[in-house]
PAFITOR-742798 format. One record per residue (C-alpha): residue number from 1; residue in one letter; x, y, z negated. Coordinates in steps of 0.05 Angstrom, whole numbers, padded with zeros to 5 digits, always signed. Each point is the difference from the previous one (the first is absolute). Layout:
// residues N
<atom num="NUM" residuo="A" east="X" north="Y" up="Z"/>
...
// end
This chain:
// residues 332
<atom num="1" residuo="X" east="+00000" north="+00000" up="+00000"/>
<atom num="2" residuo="X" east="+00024" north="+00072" up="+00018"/>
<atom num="3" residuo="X" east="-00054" north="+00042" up="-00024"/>
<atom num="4" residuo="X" east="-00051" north="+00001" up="-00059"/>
<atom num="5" residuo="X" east="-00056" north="+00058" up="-00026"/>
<atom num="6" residuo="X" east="-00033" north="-00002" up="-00059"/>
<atom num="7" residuo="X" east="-00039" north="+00048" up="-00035"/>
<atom num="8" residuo="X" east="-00027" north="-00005" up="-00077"/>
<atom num="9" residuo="X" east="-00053" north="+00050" up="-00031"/>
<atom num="10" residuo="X" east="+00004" north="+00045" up="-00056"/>
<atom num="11" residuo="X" east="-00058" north="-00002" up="-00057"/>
<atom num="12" residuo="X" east="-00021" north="+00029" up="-00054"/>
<atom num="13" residuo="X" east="-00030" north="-00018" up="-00065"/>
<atom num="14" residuo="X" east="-00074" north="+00000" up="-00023"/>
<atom num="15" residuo="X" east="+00003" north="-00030" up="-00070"/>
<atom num="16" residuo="X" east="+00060" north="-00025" up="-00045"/>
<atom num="17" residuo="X" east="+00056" north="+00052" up="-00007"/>
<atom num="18" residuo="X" east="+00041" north="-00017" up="-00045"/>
<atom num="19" residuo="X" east="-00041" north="-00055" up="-00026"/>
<atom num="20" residuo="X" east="+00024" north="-00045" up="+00051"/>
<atom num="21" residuo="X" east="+00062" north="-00005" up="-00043"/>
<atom num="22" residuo="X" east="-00028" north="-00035" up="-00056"/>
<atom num="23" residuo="X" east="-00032" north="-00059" up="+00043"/>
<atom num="24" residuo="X" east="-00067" north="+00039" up="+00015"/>
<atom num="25" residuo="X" east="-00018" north="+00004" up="+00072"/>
<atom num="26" residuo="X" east="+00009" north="+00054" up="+00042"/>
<atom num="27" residuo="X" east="-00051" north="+00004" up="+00064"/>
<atom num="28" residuo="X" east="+00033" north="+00042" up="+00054"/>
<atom num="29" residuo="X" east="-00005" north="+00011" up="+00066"/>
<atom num="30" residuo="X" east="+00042" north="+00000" up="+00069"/>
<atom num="31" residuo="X" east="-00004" north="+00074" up="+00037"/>
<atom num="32" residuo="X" east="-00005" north="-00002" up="+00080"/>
<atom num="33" residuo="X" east="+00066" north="+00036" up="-00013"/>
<atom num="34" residuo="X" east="+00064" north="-00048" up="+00025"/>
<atom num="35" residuo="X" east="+00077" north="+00001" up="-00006"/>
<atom num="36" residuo="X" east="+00028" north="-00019" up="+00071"/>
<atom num="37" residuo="X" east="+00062" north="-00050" up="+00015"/>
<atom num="38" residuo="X" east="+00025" north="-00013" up="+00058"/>
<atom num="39" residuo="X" east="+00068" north="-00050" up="+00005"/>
<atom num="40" residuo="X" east="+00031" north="-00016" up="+00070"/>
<atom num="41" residuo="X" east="+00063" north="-00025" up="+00021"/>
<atom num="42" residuo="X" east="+00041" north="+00049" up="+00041"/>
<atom num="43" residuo="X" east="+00072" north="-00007" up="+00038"/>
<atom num="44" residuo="X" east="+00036" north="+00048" up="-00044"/>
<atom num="45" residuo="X" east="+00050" north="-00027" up="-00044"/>
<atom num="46" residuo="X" east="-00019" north="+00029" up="-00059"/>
<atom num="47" residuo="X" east="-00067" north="+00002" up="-00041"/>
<atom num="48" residuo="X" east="-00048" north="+00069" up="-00001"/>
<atom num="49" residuo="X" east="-00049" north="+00021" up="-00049"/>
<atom num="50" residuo="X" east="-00055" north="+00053" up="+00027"/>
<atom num="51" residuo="X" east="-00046" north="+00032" up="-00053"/>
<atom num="52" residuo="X" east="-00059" north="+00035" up="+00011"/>
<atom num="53" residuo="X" east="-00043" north="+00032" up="-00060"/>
<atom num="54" residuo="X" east="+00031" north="+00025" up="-00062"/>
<atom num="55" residuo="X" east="+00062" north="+00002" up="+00040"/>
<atom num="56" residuo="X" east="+00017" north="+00016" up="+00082"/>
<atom num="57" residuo="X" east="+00079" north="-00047" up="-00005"/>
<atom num="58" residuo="X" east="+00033" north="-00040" up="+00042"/>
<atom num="59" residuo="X" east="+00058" north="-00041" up="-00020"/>
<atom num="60" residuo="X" east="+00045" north="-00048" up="+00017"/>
<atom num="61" residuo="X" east="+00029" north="-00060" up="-00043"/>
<atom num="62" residuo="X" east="+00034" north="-00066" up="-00003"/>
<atom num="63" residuo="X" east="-00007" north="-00050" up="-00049"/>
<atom num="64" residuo="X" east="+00058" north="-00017" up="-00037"/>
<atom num="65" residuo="X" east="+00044" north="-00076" up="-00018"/>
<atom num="66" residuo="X" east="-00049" north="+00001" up="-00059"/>
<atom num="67" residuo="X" east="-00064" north="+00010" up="+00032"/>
<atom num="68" residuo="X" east="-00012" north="+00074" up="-00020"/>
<atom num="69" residuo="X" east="-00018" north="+00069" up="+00044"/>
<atom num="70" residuo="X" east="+00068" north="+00036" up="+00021"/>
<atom num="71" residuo="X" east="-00025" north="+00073" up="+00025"/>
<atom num="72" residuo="X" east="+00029" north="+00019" up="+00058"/>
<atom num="73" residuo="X" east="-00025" north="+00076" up="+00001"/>
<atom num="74" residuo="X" east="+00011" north="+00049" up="-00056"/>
<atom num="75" residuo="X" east="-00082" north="+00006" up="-00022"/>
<atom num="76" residuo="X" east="-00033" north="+00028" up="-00054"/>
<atom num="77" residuo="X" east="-00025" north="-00049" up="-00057"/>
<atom num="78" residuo="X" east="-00077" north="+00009" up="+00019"/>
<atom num="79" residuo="X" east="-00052" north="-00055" up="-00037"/>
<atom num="80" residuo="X" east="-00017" north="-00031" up="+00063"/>
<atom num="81" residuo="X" east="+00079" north="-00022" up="+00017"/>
<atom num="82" residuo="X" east="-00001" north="-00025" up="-00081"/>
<atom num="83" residuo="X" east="-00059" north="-00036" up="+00015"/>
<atom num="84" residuo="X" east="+00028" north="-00037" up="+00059"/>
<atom num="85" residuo="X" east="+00073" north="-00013" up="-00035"/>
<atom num="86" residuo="X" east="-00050" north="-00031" up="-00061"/>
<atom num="87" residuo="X" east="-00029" north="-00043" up="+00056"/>
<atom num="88" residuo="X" east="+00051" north="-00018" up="+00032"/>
<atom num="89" residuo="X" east="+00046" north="-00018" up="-00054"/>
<atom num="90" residuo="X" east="-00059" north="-00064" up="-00010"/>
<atom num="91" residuo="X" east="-00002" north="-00026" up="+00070"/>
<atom num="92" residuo="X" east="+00085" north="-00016" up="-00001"/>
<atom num="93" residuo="X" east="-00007" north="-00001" up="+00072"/>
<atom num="94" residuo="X" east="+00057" north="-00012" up="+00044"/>
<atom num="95" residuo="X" east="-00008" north="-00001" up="+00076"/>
<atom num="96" residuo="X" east="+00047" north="+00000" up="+00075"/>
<atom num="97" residuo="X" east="-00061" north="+00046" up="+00029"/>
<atom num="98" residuo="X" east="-00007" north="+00077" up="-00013"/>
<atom num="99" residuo="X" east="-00071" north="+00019" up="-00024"/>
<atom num="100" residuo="X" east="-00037" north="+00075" up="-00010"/>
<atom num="101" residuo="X" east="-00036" north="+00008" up="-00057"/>
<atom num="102" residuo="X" east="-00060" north="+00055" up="+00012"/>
<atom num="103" residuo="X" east="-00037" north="+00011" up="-00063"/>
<atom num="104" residuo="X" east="-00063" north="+00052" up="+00010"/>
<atom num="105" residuo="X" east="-00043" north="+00026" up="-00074"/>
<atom num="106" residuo="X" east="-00023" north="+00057" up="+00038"/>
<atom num="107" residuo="X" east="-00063" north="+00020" up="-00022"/>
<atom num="108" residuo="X" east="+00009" north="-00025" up="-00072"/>
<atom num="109" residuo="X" east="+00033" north="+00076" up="-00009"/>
<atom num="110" residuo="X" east="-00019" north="+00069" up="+00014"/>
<atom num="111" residuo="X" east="+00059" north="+00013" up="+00053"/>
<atom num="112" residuo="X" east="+00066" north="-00032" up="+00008"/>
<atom num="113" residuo="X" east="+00032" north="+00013" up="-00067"/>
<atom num="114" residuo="X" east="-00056" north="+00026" up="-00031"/>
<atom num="115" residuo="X" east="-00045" north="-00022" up="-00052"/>
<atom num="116" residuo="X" east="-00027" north="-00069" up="-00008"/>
<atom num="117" residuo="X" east="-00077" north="-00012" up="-00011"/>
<atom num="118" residuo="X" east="+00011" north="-00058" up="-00046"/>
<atom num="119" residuo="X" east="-00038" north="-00063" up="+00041"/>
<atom num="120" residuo="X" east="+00052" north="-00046" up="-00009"/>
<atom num="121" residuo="X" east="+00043" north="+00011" up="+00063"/>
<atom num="122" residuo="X" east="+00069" north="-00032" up="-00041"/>
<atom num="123" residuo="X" east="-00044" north="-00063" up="-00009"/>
<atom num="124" residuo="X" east="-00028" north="+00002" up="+00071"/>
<atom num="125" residuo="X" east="+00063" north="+00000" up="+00029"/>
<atom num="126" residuo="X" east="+00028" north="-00050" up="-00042"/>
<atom num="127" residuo="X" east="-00054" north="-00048" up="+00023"/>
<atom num="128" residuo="X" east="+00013" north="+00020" up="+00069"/>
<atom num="129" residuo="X" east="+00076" north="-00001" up="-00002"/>
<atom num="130" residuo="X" east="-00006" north="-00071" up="-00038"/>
<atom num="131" residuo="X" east="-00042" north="-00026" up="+00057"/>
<atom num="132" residuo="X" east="+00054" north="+00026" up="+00054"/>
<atom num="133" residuo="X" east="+00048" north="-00028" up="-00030"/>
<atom num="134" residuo="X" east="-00031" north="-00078" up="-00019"/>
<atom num="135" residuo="X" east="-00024" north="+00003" up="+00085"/>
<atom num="136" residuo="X" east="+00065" north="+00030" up="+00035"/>
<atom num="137" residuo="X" east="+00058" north="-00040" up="-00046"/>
<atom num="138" residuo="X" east="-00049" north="-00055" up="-00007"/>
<atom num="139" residuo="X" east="+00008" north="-00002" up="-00080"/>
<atom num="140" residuo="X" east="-00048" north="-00053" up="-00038"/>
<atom num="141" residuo="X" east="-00012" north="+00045" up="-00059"/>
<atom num="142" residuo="X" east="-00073" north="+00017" up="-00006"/>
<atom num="143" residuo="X" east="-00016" north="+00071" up="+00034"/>
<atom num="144" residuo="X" east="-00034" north="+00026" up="-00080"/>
<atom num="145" residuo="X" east="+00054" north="-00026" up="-00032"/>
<atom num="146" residuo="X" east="+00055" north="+00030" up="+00029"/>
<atom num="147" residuo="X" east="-00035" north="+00069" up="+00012"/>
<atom num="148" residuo="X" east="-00002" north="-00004" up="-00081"/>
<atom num="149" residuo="X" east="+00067" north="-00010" up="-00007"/>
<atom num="150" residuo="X" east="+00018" north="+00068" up="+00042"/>
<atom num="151" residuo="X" east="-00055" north="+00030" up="-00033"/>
<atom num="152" residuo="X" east="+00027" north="-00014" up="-00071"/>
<atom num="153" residuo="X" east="+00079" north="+00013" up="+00011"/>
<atom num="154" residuo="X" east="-00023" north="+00063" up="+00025"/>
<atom num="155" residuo="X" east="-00042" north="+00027" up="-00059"/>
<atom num="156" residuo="X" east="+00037" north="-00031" up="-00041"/>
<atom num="157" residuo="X" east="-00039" north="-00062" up="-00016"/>
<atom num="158" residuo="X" east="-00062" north="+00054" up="-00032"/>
<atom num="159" residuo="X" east="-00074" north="-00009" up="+00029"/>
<atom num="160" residuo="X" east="-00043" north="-00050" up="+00007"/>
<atom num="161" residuo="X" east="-00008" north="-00028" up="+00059"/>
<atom num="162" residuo="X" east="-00067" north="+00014" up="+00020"/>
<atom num="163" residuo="X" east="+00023" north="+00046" up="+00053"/>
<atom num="164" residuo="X" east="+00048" north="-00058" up="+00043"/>
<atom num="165" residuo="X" east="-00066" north="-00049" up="-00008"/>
<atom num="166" residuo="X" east="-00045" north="+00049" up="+00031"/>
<atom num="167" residuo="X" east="+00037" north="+00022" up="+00051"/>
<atom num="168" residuo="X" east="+00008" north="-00075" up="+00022"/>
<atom num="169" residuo="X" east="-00072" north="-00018" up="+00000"/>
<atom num="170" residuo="X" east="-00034" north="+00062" up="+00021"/>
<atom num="171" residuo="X" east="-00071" north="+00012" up="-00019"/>
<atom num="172" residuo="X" east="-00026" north="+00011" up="-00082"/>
<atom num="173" residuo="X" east="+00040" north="-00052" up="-00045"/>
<atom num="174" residuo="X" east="-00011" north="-00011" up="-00077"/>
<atom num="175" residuo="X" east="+00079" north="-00016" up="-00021"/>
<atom num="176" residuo="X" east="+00032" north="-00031" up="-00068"/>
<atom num="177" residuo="X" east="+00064" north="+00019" up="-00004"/>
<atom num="178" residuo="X" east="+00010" north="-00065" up="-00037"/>
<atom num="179" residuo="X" east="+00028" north="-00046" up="+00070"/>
<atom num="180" residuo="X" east="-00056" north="-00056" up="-00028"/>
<atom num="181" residuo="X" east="-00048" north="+00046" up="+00015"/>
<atom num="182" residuo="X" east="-00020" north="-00011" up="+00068"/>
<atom num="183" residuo="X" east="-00022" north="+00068" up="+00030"/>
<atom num="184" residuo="X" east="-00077" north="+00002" up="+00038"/>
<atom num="185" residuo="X" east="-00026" north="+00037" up="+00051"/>
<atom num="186" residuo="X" east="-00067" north="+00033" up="-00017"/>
<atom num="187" residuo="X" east="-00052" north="+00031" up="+00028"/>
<atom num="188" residuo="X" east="-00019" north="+00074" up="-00018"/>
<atom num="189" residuo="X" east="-00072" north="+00015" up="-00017"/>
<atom num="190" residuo="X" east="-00038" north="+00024" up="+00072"/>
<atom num="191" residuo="X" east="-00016" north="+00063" up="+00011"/>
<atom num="192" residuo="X" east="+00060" north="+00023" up="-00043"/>
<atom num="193" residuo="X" east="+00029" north="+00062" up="+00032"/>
<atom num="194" residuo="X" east="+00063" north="+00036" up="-00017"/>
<atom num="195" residuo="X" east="+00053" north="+00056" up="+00016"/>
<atom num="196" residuo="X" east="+00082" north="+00002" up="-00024"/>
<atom num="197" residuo="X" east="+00020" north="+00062" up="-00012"/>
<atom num="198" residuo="X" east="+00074" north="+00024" up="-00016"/>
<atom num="199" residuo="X" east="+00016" north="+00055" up="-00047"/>
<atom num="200" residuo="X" east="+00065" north="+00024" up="+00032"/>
<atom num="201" residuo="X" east="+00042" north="-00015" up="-00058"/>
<atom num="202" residuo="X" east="+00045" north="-00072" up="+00008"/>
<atom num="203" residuo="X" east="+00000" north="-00042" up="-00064"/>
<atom num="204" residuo="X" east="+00066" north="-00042" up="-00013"/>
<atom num="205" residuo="X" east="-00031" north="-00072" up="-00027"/>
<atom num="206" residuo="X" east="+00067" north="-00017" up="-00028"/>
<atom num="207" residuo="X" east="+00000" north="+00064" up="-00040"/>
<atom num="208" residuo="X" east="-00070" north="-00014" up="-00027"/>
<atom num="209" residuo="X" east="+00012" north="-00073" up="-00018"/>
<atom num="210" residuo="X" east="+00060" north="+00019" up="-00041"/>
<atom num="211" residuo="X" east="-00044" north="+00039" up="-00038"/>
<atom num="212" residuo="X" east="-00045" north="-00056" up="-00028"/>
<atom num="213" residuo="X" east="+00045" north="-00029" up="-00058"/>
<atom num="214" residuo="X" east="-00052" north="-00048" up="-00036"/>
<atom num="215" residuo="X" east="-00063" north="-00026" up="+00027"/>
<atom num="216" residuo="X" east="-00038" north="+00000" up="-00061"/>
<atom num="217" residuo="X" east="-00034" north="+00070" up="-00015"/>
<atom num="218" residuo="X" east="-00076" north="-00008" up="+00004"/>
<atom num="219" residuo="X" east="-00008" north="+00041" up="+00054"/>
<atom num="220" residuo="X" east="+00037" north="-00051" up="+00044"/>
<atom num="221" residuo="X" east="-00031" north="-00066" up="-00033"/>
<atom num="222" residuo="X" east="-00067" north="+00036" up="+00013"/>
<atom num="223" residuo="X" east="+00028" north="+00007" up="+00078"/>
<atom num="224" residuo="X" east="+00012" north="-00075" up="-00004"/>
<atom num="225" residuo="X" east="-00058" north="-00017" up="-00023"/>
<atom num="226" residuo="X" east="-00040" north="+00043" up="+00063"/>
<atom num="227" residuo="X" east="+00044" north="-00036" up="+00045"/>
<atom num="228" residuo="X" east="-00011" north="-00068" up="-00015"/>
<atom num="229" residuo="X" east="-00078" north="+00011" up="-00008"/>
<atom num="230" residuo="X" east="-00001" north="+00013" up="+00082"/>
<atom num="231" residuo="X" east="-00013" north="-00067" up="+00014"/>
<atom num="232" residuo="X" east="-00078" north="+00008" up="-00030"/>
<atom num="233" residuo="X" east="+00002" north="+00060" up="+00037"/>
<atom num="234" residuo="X" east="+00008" north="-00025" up="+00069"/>
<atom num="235" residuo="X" east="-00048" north="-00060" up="-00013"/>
<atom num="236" residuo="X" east="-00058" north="+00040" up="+00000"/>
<atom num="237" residuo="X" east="+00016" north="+00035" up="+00066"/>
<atom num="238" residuo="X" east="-00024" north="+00062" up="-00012"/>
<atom num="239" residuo="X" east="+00018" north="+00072" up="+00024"/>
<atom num="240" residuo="X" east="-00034" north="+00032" up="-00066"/>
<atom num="241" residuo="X" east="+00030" north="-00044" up="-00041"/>
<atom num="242" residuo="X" east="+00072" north="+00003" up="+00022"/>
<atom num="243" residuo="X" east="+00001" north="+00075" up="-00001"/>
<atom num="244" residuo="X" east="-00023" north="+00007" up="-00072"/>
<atom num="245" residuo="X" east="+00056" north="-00052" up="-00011"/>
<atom num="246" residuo="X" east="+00050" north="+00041" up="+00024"/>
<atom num="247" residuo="X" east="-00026" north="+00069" up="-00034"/>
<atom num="248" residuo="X" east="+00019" north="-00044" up="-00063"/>
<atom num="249" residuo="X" east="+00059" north="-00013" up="+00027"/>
<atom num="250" residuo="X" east="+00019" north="+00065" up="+00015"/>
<atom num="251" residuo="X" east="-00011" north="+00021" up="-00067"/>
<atom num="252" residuo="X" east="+00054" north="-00048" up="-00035"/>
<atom num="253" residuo="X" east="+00038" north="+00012" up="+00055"/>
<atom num="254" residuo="X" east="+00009" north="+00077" up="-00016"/>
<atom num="255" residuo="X" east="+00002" north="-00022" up="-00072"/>
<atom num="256" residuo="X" east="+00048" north="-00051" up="+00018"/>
<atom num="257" residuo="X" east="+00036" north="+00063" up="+00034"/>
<atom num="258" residuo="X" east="-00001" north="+00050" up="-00060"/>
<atom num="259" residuo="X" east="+00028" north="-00048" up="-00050"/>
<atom num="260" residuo="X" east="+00061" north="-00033" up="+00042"/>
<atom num="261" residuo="X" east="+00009" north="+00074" up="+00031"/>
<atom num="262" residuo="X" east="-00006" north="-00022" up="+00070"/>
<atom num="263" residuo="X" east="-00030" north="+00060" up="+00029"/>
<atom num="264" residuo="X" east="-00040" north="-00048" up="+00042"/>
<atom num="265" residuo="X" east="-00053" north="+00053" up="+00012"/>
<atom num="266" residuo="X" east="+00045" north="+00061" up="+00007"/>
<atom num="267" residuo="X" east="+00003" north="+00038" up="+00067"/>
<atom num="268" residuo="X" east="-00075" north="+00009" up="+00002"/>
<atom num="269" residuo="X" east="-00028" north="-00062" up="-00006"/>
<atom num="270" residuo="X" east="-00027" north="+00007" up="-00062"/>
<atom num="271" residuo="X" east="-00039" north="+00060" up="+00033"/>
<atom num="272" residuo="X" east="-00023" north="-00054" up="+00062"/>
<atom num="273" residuo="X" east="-00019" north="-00049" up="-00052"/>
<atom num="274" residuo="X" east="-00056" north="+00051" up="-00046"/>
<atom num="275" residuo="X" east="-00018" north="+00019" up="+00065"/>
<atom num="276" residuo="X" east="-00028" north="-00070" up="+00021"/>
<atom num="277" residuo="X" east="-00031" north="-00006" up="-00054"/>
<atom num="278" residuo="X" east="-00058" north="+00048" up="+00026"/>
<atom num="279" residuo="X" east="-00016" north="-00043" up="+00052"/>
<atom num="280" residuo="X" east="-00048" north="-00059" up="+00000"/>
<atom num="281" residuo="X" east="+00033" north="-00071" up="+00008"/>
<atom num="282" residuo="X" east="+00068" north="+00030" up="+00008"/>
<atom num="283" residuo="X" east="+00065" north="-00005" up="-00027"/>
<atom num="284" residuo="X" east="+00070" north="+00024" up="+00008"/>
<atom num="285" residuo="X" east="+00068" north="-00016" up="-00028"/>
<atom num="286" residuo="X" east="+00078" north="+00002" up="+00010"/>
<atom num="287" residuo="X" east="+00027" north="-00066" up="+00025"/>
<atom num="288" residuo="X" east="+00064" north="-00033" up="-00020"/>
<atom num="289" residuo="X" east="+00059" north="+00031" up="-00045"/>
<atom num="290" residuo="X" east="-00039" north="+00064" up="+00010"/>
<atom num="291" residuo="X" east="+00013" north="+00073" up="+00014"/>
<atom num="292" residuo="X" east="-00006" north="-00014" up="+00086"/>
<atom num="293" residuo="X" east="-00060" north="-00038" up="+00030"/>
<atom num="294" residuo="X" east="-00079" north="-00008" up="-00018"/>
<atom num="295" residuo="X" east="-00057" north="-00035" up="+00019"/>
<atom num="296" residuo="X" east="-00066" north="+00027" up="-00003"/>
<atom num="297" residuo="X" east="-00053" north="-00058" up="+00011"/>
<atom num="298" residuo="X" east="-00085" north="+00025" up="+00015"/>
<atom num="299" residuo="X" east="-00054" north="-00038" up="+00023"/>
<atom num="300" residuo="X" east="-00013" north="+00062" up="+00042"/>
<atom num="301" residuo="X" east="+00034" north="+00025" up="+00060"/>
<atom num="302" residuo="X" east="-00030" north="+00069" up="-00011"/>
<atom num="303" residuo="X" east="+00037" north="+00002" up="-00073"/>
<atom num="304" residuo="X" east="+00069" north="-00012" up="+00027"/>
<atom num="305" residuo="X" east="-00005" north="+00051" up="+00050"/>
<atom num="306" residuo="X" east="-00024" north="+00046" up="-00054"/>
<atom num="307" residuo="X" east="+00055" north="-00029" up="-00045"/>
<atom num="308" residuo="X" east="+00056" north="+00002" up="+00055"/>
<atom num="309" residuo="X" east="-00014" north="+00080" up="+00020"/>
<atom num="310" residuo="X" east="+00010" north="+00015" up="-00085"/>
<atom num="311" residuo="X" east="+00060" north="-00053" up="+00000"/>
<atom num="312" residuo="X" east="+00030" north="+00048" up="+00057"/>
<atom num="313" residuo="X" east="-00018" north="+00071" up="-00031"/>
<atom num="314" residuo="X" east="+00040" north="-00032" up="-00066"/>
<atom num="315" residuo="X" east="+00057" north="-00012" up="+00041"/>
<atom num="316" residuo="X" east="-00001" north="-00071" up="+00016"/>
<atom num="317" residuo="X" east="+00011" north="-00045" up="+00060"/>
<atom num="318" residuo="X" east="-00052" north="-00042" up="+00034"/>
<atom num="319" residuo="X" east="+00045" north="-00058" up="+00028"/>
<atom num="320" residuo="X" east="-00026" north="-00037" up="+00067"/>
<atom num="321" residuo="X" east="-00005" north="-00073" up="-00042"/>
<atom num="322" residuo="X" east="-00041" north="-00056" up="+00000"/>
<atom num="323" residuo="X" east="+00001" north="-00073" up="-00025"/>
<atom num="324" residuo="X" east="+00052" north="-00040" up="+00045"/>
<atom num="325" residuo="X" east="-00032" north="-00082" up="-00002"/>
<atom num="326" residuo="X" east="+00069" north="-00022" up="+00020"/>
<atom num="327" residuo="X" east="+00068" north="-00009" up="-00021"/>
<atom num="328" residuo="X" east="+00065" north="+00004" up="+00028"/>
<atom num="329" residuo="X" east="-00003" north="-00015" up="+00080"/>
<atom num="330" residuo="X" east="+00053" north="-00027" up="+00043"/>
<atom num="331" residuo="X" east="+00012" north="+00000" up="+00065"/>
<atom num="332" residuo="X" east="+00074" north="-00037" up="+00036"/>
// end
């Protein structure tokens, strides 16, 4: 084989921030927003690595007697180049052919090295790079399990997981991050409509999970305990019932926020969240570490239009998103 693409999508999370790390579940869901990777086998004899994203670079390498990336150009030490020396350095690949690497998270940031709007593009292009890699050098590892692996050496084995799963299945998964835990695919109620909205401000999740020290204030057991009562949630299938769950949710959550000092609802969305709360059947709430993306769910189209022209006025972002039903995709 001489060429392989893949793409993976991003996500975001519904329910299960930070309770996810204390063997609740976390339901999230895969964005229609995808890291691109393209790997191809070229007559130059050297490797290159284009980026396209958080960073424009090209760059030329070998690999060295021990396996590792020897740069060839003088570049600057962006994430994306990290992220790809992380990867690389769990493949051990050695090779007679030449191969360019292109690796595209445009769209997962506001311009090439600008802000990032916090959908899990490091995750999707894990997944993505992972399946490049398991196609063109024909490695047996599975495609999740290495894309983990990257994942973790690069933030430093902090997180979840939850973000790697769903950007390998697609669609709305409820994940344990407890490996006996077999992740399912569910079903959102019908008729459930919603918007994702970014606040302008990027949240580091590293920074905020450093922050947690022990999980056992009340505020977070009380998060738990939301989590893991989903499950009777989605069994009765119902729109009303799903958004009053998660106005309860959103309550511990801020809670949750005020006594770990997260700041999950800073940047506004504190002032998106009362505002819901004067519609009918409608709910909104920061998603994830906090501080960057929303969701606002309504059973009524009419309400999130409403809802997206205030979201606007108070400075937010509406972002082009909607549920992606599949995971990474390969073509080669």
């Amino acid at each position: 084989m001489t060429e392989v693409k893949v793409s993976a999508p991003g996500k975001i999370i519904i329910i299960g921030e930070y309770a996810v790390l204390s063997d609740a579940p976390a339901i999230s869901m895969a964005v229609n927003q995808r890291a691109k990777v393209t790997i191809k086998r070229h007559q130059q004899e050297m490797h290159l690595l284009k980026t396209r994203g958080y960073s424009n670079t090209v760059a030329r390498f070998k690999i060295g007697d021990t396996g590792s990336i020897e740069w060839i150009d003088t570049i600057t030490e962006d994430p994306i180049r990290l992220f790809f020396e992380s990867a690389w350095s769990h493949i051990n690949f050695h090779s007679d052919f030449f191969y360019e690497f292109n690796l595209d998270t445009t769209g997962f940031y506001t311009r090439a090295g600008g802000d990032k709007y916090g959908i899990g593009s490091s995750a999707a292009l894990a997944v993505a790079m992972a399946a490049g890699f398991v196609k063109i050098f024909n490695i047996t590892q599975e495609v999740k399990e290495l894309a983990s692996q990257i994942h973790n050496t690069f933030q430093n084995n902090r997180g979840s997981g939850v973000d790697i799963e769903t950007s390998s299945i697609g669609g709305v998964i409820k994940f344990y991050r407890n490996p006996e835990k077999k992740s399912i695919s569910l079903d959102l109620p019908k008729s459930l409509k919603f918007k994702i909205f970014w606040s302008g401000a990027p949240f580091n999740t590293v920074t905020q999970l450093e922050k947690l020290g022990s999980l056992d204030k009340r505020s977070f057991l009380e998060l738990r305990e939301m989590a893991i009562g989903i499950d009777s949630v989605l069994a009765q299938y119902s729109n009303e019932v799903f958004i009053d769950y998660l106005k309860k949710y959103t309550n511990i959550l801020g809670r949750f926020s005020e006594e770990y000092d997260l700041d999950i609802f800073s940047n506004r969305h504190d002032i998106l969240t009362d505002k819901a709360k004067k519609y009918p059947n409608t709910v909104y709430k920061p998603c994830g570490a906090g501080g960057d993306i929303g969701i606002c769910f309504s059973l009524s189209e009419k309400t999130l239009e409403t809802f997206e022209s205030m979201a606007c006025q108070n400075g937010f972002e509406l972002l082009d998103l909607d549920l992606d039903e599949s995971g990474f995709s390969l073509k080669g």
